[in-house]
Structures are given as structure tokens and as C-alpha cells.
C-alpha positions in Angstrom: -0.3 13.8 -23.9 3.3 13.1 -22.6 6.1 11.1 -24.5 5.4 8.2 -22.3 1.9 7.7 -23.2 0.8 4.1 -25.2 -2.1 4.5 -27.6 -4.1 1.4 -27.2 -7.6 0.4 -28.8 -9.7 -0.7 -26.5 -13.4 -1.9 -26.7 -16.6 -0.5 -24.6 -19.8 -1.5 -24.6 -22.2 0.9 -26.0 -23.8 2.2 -23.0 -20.5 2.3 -21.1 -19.0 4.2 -23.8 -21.6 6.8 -24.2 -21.2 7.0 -20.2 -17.8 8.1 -20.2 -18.3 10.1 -23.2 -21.2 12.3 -21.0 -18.6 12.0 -18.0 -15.9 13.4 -19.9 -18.0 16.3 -21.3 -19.8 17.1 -17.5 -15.9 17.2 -16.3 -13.8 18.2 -19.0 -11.8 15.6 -19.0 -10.7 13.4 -21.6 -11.6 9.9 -22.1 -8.2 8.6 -21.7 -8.2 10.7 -18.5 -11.2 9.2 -17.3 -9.7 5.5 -18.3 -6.7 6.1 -16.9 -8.1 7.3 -13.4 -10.5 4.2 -13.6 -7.3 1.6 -14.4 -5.3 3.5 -11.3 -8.1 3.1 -9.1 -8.4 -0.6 -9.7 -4.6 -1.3 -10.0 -4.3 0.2 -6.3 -7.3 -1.6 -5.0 -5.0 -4.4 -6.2 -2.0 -3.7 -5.0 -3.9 -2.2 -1.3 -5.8 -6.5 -1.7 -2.3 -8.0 -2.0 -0.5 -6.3 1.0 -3.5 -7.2 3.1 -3.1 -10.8 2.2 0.9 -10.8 2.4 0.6 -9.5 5.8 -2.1 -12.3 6.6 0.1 -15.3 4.9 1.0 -16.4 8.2 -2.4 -16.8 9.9 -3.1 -20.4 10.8 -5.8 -21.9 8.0 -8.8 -23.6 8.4 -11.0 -25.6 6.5 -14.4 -24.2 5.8 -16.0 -27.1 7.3 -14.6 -27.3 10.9 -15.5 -23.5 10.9 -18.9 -23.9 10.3 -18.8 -26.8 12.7 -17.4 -24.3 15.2 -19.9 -22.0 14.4 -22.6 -24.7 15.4 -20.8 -26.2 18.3 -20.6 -21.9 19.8 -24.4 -21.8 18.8 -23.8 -19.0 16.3 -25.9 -21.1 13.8 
């Protein structure tokens, strides 16, 4: 571990923690490796879903219901 590591307690449910457990002995790889991976990965799925919807911001709106009426009035349902 590095000086910037945090040790934090953290609390799995059973069969998720005996999953990472196997994972980290079928890779060796630590389970704060493993957790760590797992909270990047979500953190930049995050960060990737927030850029997409600053660079939308400035698409017009519309309310679902005049969509779906749209969607009638085009015969799409």
C-alpha cells in the first residue's frame, strides 16, 4: 500500500464478499484491488454520464406527453 491509501470498513453482503474473496484468489489480486478497480469503474461511468448530459444541457425539452402524442400523431404507436 502507498502513503496515500485510507483504510475504510466497509460492509458486503455475504455472497458478494465470498465473490471477491474467490476473485481475488483466481487473480491474485487483493481485495482492496479488486474494490478499488470496481469504485474507478463506476466513478468514470459517472463522470463519462455527466459530460454527456453537460454537452446535451442545451437541447430544447419536451414534455413526455406531447412526445408520446407525437409518437401517435407519426403512427409510431
Amino acid at each position: 500500500m502507498t502513503a496515500l491509501t485510507k483504510r475504510v470498513t466497509i460492509y458486503l453482503e455475504p455472497t458478494l464478499h465470498r465473490a471477491l474473496r474467490l476473485k481475488s484468489i483466481e487473480t491474485s489480486r487483493s481485495l482492496s484491488n479488486l474494490v478499488n478497480e470496481a469504485v474507478r469503474t463506476e466513478l468514470a461511468e459517472d463522470a463519462e454520464d455527466l459530460g454527456i448530459f453537460d454537452a446535451r444541457k442545451n437541447e430544447p425539452t419536451i414534455k413526455f406527453e406531447d412526445f408520446v402524442k407525437e409518437l401517435k400523431r407519426n403512427g409510431k404507436i
